[in-house]
BALOBA-1460 file (C-alpha; in Angstrom, 3 decimals):
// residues 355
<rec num="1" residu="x" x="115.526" y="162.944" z="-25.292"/>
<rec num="2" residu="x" x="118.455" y="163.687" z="-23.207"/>
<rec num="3" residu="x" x="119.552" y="167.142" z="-23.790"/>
<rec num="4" residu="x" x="123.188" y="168.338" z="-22.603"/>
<rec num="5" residu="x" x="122.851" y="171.592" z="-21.033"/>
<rec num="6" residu="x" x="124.069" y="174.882" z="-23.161"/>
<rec num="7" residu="x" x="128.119" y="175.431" z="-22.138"/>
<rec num="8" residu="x" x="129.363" y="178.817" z="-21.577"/>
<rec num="9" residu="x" x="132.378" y="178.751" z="-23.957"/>
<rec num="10" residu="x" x="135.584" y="178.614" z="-22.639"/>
<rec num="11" residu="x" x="138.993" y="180.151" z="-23.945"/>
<rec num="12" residu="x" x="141.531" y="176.806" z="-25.303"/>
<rec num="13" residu="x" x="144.883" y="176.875" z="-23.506"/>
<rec num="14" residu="x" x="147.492" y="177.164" z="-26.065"/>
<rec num="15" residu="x" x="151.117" y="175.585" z="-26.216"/>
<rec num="16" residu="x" x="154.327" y="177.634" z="-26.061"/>
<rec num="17" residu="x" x="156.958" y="175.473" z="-26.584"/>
<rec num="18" residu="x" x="158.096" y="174.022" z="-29.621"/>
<rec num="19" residu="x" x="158.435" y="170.013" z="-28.341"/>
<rec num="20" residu="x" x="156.425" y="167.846" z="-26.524"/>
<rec num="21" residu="x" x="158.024" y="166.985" z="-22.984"/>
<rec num="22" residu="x" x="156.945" y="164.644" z="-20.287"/>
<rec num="23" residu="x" x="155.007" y="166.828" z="-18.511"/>
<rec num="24" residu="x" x="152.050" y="167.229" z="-21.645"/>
<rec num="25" residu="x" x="151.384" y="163.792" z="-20.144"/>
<rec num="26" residu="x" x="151.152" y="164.662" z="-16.730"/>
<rec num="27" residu="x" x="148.035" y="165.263" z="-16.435"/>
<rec num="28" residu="x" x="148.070" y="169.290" z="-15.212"/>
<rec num="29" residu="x" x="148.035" y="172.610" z="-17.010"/>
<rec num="30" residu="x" x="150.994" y="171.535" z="-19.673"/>
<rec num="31" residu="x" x="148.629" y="168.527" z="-20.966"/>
<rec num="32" residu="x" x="145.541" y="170.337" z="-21.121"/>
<rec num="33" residu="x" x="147.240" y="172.842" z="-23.210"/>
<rec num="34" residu="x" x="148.404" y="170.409" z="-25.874"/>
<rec num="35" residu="x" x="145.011" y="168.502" z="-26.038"/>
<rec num="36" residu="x" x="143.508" y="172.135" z="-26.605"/>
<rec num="37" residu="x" x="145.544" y="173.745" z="-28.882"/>
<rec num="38" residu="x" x="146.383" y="170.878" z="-31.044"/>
<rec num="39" residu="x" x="142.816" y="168.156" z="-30.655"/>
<rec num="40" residu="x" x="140.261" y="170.442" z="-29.609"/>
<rec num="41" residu="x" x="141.290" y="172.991" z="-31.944"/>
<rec num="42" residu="x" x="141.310" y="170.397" z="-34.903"/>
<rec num="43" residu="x" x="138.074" y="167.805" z="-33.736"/>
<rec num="44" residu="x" x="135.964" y="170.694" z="-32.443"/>
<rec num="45" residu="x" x="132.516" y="169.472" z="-32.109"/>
<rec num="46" residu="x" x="129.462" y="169.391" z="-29.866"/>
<rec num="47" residu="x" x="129.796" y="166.420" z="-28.516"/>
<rec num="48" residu="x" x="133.616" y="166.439" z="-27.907"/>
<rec num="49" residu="x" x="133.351" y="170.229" z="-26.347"/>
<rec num="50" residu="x" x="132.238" y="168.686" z="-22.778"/>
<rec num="51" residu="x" x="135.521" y="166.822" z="-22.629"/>
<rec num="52" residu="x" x="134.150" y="164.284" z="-20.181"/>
<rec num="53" residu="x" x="135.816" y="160.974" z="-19.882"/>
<rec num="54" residu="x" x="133.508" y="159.694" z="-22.034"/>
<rec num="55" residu="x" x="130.834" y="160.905" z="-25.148"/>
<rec num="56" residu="x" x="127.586" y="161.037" z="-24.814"/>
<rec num="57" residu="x" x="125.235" y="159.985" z="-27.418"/>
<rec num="58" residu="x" x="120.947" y="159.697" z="-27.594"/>
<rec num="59" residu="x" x="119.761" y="156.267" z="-28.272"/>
<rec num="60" residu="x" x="117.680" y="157.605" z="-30.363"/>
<rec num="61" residu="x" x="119.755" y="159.342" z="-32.631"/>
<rec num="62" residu="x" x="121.881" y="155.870" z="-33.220"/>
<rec num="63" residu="x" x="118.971" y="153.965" z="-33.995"/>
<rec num="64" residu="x" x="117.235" y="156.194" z="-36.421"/>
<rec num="65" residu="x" x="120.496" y="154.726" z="-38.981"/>
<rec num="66" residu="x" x="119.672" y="150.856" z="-38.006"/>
<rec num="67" residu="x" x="119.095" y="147.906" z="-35.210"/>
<rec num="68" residu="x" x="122.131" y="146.994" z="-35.048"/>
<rec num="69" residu="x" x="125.887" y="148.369" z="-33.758"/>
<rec num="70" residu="x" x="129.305" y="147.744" z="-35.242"/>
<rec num="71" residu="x" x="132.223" y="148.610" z="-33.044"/>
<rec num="72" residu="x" x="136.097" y="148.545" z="-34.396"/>
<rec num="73" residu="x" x="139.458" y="149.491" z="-33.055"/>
<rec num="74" residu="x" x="142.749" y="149.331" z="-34.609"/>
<rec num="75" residu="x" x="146.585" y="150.806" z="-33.682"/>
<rec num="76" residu="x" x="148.420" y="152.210" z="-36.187"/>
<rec num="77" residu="x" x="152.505" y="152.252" z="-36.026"/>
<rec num="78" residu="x" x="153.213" y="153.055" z="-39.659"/>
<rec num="79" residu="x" x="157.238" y="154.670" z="-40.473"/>
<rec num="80" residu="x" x="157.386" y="157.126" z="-42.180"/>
<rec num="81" residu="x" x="154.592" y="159.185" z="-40.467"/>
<rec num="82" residu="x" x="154.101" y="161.038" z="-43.712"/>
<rec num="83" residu="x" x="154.344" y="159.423" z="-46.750"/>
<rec num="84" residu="x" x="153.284" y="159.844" z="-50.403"/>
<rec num="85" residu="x" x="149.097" y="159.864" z="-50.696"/>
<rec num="86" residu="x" x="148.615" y="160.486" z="-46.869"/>
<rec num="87" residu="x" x="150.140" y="160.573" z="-43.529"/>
<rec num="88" residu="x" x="149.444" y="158.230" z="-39.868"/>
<rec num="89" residu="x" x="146.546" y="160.535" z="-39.134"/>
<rec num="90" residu="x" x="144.723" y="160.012" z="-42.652"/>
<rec num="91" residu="x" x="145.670" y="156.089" z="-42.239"/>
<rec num="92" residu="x" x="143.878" y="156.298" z="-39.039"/>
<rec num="93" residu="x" x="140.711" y="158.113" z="-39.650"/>
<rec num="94" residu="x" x="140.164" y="156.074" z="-42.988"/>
<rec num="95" residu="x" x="141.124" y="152.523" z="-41.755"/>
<rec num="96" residu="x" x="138.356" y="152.918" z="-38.887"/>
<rec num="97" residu="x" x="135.650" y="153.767" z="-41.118"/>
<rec num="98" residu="x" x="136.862" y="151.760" z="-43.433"/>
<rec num="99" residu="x" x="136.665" y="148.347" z="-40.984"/>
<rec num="100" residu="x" x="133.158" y="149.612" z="-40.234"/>
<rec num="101" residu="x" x="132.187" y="149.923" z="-43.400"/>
<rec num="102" residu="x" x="133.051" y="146.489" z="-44.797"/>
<rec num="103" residu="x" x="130.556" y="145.343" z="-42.319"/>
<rec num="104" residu="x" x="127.692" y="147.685" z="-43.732"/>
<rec num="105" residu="x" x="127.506" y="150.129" z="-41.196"/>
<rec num="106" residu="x" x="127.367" y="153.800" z="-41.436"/>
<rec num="107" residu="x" x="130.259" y="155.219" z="-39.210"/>
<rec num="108" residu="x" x="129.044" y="157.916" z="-37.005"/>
<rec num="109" residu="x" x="131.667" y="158.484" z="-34.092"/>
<rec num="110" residu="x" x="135.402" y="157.918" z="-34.127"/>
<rec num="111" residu="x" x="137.706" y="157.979" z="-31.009"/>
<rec num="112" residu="x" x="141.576" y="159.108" z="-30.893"/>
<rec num="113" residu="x" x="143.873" y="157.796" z="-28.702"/>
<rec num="114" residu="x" x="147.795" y="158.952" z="-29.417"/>
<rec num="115" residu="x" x="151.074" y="157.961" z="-27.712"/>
<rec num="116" residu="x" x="153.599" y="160.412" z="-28.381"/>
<rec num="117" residu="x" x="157.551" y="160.480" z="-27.761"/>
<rec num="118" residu="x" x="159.040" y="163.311" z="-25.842"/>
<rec num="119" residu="x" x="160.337" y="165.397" z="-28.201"/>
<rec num="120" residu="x" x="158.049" y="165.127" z="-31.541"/>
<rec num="121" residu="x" x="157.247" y="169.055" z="-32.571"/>
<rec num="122" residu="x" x="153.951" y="170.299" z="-31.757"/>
<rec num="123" residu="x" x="153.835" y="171.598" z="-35.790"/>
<rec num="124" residu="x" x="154.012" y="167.867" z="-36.387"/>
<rec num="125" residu="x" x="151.367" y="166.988" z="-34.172"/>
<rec num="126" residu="x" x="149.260" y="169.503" z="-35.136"/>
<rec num="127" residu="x" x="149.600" y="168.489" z="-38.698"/>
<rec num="128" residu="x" x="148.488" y="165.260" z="-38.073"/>
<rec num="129" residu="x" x="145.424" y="166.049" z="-36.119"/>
<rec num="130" residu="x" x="144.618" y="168.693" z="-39.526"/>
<rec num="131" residu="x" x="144.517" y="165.834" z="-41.367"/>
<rec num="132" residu="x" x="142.596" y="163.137" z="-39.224"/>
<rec num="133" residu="x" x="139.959" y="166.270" z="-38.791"/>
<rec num="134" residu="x" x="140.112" y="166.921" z="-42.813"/>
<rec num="135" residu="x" x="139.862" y="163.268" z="-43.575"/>
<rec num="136" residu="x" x="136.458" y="162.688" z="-41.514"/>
<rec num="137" residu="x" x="134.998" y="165.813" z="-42.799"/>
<rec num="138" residu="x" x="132.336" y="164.997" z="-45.061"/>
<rec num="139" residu="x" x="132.725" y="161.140" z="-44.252"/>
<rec num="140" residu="x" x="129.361" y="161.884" z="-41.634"/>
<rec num="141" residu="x" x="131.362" y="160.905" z="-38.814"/>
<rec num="142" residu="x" x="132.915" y="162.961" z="-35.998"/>
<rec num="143" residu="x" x="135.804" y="162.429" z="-33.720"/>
<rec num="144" residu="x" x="134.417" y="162.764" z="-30.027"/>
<rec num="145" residu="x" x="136.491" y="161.312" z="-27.425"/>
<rec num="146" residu="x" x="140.227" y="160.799" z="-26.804"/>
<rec num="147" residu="x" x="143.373" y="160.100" z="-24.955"/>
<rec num="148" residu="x" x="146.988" y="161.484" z="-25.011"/>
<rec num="149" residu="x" x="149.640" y="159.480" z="-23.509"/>
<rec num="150" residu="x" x="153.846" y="160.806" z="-23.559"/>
<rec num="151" residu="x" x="156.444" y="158.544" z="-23.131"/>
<rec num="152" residu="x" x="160.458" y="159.016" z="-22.779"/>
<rec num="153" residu="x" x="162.505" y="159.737" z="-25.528"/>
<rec num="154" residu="x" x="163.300" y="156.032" z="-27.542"/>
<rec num="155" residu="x" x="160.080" y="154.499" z="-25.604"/>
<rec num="156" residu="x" x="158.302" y="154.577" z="-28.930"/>
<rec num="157" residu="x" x="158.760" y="155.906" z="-32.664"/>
<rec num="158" residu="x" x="157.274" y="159.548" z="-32.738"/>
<rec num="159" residu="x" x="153.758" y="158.878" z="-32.410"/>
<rec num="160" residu="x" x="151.086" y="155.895" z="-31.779"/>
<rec num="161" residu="x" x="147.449" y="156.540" z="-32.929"/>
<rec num="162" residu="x" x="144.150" y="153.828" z="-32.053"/>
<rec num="163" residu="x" x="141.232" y="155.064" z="-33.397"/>
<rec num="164" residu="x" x="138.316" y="152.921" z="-32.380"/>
<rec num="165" residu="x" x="135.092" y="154.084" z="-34.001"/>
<rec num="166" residu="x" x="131.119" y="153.292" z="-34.051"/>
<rec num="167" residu="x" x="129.135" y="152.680" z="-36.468"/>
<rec num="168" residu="x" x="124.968" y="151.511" z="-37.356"/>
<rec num="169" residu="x" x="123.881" y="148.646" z="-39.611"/>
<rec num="170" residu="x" x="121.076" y="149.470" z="-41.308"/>
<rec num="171" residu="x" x="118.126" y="146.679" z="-41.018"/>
<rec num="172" residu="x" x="118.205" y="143.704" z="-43.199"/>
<rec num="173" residu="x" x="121.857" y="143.967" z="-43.883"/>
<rec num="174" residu="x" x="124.208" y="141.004" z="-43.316"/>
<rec num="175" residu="x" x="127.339" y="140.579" z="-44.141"/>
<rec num="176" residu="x" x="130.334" y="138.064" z="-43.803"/>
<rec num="177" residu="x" x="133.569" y="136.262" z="-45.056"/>
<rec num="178" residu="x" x="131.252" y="132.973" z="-44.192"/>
<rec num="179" residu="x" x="128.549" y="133.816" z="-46.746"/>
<rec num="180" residu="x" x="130.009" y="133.146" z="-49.872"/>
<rec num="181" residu="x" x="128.832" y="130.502" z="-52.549"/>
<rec num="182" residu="x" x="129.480" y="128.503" z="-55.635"/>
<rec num="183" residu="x" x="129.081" y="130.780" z="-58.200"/>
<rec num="184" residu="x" x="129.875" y="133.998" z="-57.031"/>
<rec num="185" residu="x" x="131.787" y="136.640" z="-58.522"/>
<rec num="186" residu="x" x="134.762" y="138.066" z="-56.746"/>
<rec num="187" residu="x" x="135.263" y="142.243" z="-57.570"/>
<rec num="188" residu="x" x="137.898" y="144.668" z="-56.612"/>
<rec num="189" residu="x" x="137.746" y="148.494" z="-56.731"/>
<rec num="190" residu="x" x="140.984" y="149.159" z="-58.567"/>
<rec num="191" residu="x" x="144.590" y="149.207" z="-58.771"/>
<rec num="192" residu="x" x="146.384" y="146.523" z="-56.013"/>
<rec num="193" residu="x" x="149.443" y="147.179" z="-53.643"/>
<rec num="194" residu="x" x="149.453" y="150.979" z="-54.243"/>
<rec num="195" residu="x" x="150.065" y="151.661" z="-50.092"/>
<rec num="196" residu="x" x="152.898" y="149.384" z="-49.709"/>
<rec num="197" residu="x" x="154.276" y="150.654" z="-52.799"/>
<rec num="198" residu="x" x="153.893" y="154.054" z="-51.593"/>
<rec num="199" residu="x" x="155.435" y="153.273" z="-47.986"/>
<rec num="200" residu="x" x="158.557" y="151.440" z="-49.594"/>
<rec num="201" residu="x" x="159.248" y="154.578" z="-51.713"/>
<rec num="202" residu="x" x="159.211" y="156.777" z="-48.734"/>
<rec num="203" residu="x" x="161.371" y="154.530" z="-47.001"/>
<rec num="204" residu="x" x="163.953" y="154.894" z="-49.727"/>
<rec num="205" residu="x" x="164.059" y="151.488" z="-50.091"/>
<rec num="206" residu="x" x="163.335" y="151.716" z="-53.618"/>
<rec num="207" residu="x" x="164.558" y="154.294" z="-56.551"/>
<rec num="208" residu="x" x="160.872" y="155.288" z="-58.468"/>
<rec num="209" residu="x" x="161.251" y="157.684" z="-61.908"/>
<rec num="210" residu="x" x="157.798" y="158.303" z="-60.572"/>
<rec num="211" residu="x" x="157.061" y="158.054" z="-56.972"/>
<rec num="212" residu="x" x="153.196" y="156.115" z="-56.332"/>
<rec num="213" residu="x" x="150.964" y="157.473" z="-53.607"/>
<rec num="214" residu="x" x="149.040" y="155.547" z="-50.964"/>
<rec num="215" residu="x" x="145.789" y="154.179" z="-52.138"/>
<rec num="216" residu="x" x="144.391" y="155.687" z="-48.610"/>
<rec num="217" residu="x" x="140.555" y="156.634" z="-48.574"/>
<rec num="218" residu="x" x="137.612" y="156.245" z="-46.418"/>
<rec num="219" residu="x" x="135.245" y="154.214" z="-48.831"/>
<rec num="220" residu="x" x="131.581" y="154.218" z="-46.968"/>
<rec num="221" residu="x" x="130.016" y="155.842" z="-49.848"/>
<rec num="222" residu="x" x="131.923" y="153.653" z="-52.664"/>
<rec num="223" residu="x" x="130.255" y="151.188" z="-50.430"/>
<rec num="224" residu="x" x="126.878" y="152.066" z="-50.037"/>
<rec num="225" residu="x" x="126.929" y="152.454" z="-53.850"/>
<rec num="226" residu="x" x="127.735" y="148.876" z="-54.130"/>
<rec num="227" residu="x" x="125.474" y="147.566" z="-51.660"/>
<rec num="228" residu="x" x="122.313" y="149.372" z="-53.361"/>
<rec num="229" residu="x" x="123.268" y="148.135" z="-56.920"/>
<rec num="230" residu="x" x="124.241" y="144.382" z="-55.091"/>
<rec num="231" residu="x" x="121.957" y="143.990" z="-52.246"/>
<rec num="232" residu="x" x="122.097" y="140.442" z="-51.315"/>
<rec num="233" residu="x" x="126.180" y="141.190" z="-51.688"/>
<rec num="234" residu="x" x="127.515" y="138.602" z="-49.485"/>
<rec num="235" residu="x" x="131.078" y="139.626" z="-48.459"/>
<rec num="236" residu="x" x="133.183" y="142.624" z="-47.994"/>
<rec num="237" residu="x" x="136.618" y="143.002" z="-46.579"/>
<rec num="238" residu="x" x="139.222" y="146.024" z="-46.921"/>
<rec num="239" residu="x" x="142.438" y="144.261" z="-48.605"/>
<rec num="240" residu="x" x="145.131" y="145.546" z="-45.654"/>
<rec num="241" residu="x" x="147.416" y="143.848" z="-44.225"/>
<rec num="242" residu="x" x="148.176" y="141.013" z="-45.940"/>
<rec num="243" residu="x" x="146.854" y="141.847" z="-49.019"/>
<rec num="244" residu="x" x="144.610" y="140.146" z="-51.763"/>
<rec num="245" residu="x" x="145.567" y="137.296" z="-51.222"/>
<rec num="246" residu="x" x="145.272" y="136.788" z="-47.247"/>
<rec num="247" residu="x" x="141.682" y="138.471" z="-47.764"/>
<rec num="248" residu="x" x="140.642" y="135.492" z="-50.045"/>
<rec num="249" residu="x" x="142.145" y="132.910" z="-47.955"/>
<rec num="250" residu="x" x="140.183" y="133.867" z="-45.162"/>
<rec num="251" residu="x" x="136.712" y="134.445" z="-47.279"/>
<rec num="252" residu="x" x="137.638" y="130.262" z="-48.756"/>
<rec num="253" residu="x" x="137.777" y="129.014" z="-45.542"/>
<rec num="254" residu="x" x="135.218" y="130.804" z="-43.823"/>
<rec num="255" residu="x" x="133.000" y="129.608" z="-46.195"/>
<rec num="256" residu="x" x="134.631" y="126.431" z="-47.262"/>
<rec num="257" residu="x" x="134.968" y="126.979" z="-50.946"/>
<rec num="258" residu="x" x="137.486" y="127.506" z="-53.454"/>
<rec num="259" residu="x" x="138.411" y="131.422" z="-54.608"/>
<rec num="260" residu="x" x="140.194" y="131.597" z="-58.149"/>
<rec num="261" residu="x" x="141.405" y="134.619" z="-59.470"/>
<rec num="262" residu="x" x="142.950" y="135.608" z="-62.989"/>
<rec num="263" residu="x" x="145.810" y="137.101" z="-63.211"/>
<rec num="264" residu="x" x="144.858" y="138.790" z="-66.410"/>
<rec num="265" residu="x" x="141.978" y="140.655" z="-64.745"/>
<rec num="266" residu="x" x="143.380" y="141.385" z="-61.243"/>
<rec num="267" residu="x" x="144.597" y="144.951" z="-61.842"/>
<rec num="268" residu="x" x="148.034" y="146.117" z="-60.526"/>
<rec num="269" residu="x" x="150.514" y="148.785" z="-61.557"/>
<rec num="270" residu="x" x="153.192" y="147.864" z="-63.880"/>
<rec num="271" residu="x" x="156.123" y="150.300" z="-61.409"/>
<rec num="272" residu="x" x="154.541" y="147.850" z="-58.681"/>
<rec num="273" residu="x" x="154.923" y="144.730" z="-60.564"/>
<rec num="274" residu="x" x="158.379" y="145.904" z="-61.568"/>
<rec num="275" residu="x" x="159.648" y="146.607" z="-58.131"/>
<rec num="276" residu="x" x="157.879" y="143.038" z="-56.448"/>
<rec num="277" residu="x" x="160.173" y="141.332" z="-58.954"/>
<rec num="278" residu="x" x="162.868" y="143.179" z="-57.895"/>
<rec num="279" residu="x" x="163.061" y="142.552" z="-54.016"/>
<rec num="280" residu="x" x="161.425" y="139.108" z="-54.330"/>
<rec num="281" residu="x" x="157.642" y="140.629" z="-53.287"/>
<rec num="282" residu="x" x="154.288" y="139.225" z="-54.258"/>
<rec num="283" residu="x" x="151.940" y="141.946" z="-55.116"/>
<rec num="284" residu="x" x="149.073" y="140.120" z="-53.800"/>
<rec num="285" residu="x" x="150.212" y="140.359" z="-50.114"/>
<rec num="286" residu="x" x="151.216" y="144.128" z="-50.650"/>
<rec num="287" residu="x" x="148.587" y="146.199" z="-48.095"/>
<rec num="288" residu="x" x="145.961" y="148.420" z="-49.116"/>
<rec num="289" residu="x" x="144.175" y="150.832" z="-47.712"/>
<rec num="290" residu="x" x="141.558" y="152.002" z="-50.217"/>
<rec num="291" residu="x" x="140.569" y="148.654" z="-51.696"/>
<rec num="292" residu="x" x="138.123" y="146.467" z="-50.851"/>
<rec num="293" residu="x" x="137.302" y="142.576" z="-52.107"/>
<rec num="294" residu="x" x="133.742" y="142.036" z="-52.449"/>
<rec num="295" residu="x" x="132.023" y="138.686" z="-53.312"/>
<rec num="296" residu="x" x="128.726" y="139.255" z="-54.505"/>
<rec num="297" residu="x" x="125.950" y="136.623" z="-56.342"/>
<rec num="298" residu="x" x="126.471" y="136.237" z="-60.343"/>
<rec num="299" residu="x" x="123.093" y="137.508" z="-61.107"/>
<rec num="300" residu="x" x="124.247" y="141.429" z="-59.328"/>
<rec num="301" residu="x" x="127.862" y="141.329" z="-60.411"/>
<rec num="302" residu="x" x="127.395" y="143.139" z="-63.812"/>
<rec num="303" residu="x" x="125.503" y="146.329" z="-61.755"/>
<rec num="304" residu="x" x="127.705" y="145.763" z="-58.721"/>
<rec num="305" residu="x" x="130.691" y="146.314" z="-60.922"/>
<rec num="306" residu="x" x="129.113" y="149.332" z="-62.476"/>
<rec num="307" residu="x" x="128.272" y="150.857" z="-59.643"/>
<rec num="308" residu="x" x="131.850" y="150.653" z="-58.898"/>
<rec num="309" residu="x" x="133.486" y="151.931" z="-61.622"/>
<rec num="310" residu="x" x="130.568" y="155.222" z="-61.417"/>
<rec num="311" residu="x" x="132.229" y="156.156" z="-58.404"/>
<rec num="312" residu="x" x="135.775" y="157.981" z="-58.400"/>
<rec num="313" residu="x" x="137.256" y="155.170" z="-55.855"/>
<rec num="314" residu="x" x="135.996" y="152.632" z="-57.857"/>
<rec num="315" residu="x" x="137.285" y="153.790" z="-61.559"/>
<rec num="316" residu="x" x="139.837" y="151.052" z="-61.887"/>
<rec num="317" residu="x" x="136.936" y="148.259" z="-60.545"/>
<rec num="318" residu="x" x="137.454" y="144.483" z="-61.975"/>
<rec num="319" residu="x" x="135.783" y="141.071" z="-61.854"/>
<rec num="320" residu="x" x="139.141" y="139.109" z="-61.118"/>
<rec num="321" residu="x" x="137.247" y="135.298" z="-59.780"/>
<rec num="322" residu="x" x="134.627" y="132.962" z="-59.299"/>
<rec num="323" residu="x" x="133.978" y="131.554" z="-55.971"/>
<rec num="324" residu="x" x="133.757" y="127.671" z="-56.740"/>
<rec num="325" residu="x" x="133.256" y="124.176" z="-55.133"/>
<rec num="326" residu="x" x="136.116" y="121.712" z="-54.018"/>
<rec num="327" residu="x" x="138.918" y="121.578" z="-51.629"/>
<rec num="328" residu="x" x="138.063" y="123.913" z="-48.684"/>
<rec num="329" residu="x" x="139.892" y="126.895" z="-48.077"/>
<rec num="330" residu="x" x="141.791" y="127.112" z="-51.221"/>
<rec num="331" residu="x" x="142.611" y="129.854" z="-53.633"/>
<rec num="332" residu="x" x="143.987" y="129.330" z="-56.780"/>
<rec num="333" residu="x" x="145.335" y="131.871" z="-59.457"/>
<rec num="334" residu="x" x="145.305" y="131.210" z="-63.277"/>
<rec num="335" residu="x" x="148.175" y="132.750" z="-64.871"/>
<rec num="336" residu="x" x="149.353" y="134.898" z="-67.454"/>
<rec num="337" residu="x" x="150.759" y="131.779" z="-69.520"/>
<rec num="338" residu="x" x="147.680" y="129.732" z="-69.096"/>
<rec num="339" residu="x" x="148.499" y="127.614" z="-65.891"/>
<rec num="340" residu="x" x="147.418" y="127.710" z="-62.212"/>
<rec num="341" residu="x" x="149.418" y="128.058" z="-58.882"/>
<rec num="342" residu="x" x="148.048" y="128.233" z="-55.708"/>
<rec num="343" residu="x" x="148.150" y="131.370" z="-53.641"/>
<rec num="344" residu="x" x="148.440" y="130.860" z="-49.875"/>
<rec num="345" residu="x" x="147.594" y="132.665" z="-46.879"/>
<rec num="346" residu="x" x="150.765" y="134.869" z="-45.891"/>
<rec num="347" residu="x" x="153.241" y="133.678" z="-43.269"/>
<rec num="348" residu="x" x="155.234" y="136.424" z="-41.749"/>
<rec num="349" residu="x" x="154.950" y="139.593" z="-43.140"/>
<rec num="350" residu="x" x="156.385" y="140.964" z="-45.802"/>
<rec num="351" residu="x" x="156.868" y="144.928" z="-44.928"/>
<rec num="352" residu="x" x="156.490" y="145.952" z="-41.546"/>
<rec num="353" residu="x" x="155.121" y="149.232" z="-40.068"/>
<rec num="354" residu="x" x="152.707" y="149.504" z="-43.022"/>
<rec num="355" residu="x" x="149.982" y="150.635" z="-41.428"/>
C-alpha cells in the first residue's frame, strides 16, 4: 500500500480583506490565503491537506467498493446563489453525487473548481464552501482537490462552481436508460418541480402566500435502498434539467419503447400547478434536484416502491407508468379527464440558470 508520509502541520493563511480582488487569483500569497481560510478551512481532510495538484488515492481502497469506476462533472451557474431549500454550493455537492448515483455507484471523492467575480465578499464565499462541506458530510464522500479562478468585475455572475466527482460500482450492477422493457413500472420519489418552483420564487418572479423550497438532496442512500429491494432495477436518472418529461423521452428512445404516465398518479404540488398555469409552464419540464425516475421490472415494483416511501426522501414515492410496446421513443400522458396527449422532449428551455 502506498502510504503518504506523516505532514508536520502547517498554520492556514487567513484573509483580511472583506472582497475578493484580482490578485486572490494570482497565484501568490493573496490566493493562497483565500483557498486556506475559506476551502481548506471548510474541506479539511487527509487527502486534500497535501494540496498537490492532484489527490492521491490507493487502488486498493477504490476497489474494495466494486470493479468498476463512474466519473461525472457538471457546472453549475444557478441566480440567485441562495435560494429557498439550499444555495449553489448545496446544488453542487448534491448534483455530483447525485449523477453518480443514478448510475449505482457509491461516491467517494468530489472535486471543486470555482470562478469567482472580483468583488463577491469573502462571508459569501465562505458560506458557500460551509455548505458544500455540510452537504457531503455524512454522504461518505470527501472533497479532495480543487481550483480557484478570479475574473474582472461583470466577467461572470458572482460565482461559478464544477464539481466533478468519483465514484465505485459495486459488481453485478448495471444500469441504463437503454434497459427498459415492456412491462415495466415507472416510479418517482415524490413531489415534481419543487426546485424550479423554488428558484422562480427567489427570483421574484412569482408572488407565493407560502414560499416552496428546493427539492435539493444527495440521494445515494434513498438509492441503495431501492436497488436492494429492486435488484434487477433497470433504469435510474435524476429528473434535472428538463424535467420528467425530458427524462422519459430519453429512457423511450434509448430503449425504443413507449413510456405512459398518469396524470392522476404523478405527484406535484397544487402552489406549483397553480403558478405553471399562470406563466404558461408545464410542470413536467420544471427541474429537480432531489428526484429521481426509476424504471424497474413489474414483479419488484411493489417492494421497490416501499422501499421508497421507508426512506424520508422517498415519503411522497408513486408508480405514475408502464413502460409499453409501439411507436419508438414516445411518451404519452393519460389525463385527468380520461384522454391522452403526448408529452415531448423539451425544446429550449423553459427557466434558465436553474441549476
Amino acid at each position: 500500500m502506498n502510504i503518504v508520509p506523516m505532514m508536520r502541520p502547517r498554520r492556514l493563511g487567513k484573509v483580511n480583506v472583506p472582497t475578493v480582488t484580482l490578485a486572490h487569483g494570482g497565484g501568490g500569497k493573496a490566493m493562497k490565503d483565500l483557498i486556506d481560510d475559506v476551502f481548506v478551512e471548510a474541506f479539511d481532510n487527509a487527502t486534500l491537506a497535501p494540496l498537490e495538484d492532484q489527490a492521491r488515492f490507493d487502488l486498493a481502497d477504490i476497489a474494495a467498493h466494486g470493479d468498476r469506476l463512474a466519473f461525472t462533472t457538471d457546472s453549475f451557474v444557478v441566480d440567485p446563489l441562495i435560494f429557498p431549500g439550499g444555495d449553489i454550493g448545496k446544488l453542487a455537492v448534491c448534483g455530483t453525487v447525485n449523477d453518480l448515483a443514478v448510475g449505482g455507484a457509491r461516491p467517494l471523492y468530489l472535486s471543486c473548481a470555482v470562478i469567482i467575480e472580483e468583488g463577491v465578499t469573502i462571508e459569501l464565499l465562505r458560506q458557500i464552501a460551509r455548505s458544500m462541506a455540510e452537504t457531503r458530510a455524512g454522504q461518505g464522500c470527501q472533497i479532495v482537490t480543487g481550483d480557484t479562478k478570479v475574473v474582472h468585475k461583470g466577467a461572470c455572475d458572482k460565482l461559478f462552481i464544477t464539481t466533478t466527482g468519483i465514484g465505485v460500482i459495486p459488481d453485478s450492477r448495471v444500469l441504463g436508460a437503454h434497459l427498459a422493457r415492456p412491462g415495466d413500472v415507472v416510479l418517482v420519489n415524490g413531489l415534481l418541480g419543487d426546485h424550479g418552483a423554488a428558484i422562480l420564487g427567489a427570483r421574484g418572479d412569482m408572488a407565493l402566500e407560502t414560499p416552496i423550497d428546493s427539492d435539493c438532496a444527495c440521494l445515494h442512500e434513498l438509492i441503495e435502498a431501492l436497488l436492494a429491494a429492486s435488484p434487477n432495477a433497470r433504469t435510474l436518472r435524476d429528473a434535472t434539467r428538463g424535467g420528467l418529461a425530458t427524462v422519459l423521452n430519453e429512457i423511450a428512445a434509448a430503449s425504443e419503447v413507449t413510456i405512459e404516465i398518469d396524470e392522476t398518479h404523478t405527484p406535484i404540488r397544487e402552489e406549483v400547478k397553480g403558478f405553471c398555469e399562470i406563466l404558461g409552464l408545464d410542470p413536467l419540464y420544471l427541474a429537480n434536484e432531489g428526484k429521481i425516475v426509476a424504471v424497474v421490472p413489474a414483479d419488484e415494483a411493489k417492494a421497490a416502491l416501499a422501499a421508497m416511501l421507508a426512506h424520508p426522501l422517498g415519503a411522497g414515492a408513486s408508480a405514475i407508468g408502464t413502460v409499453n410496446e409501439g411507436e419508438p421513443g414516445r411518451v404519452t400522458m393519460r389525463t385527468g379527464f380520461g384522454g391522452r396527449r403526448i408529452v415531448d422532449m423539451l425544446v429550449g428551455e423553459q427557466l434558465p440558470r436553474i441549476c
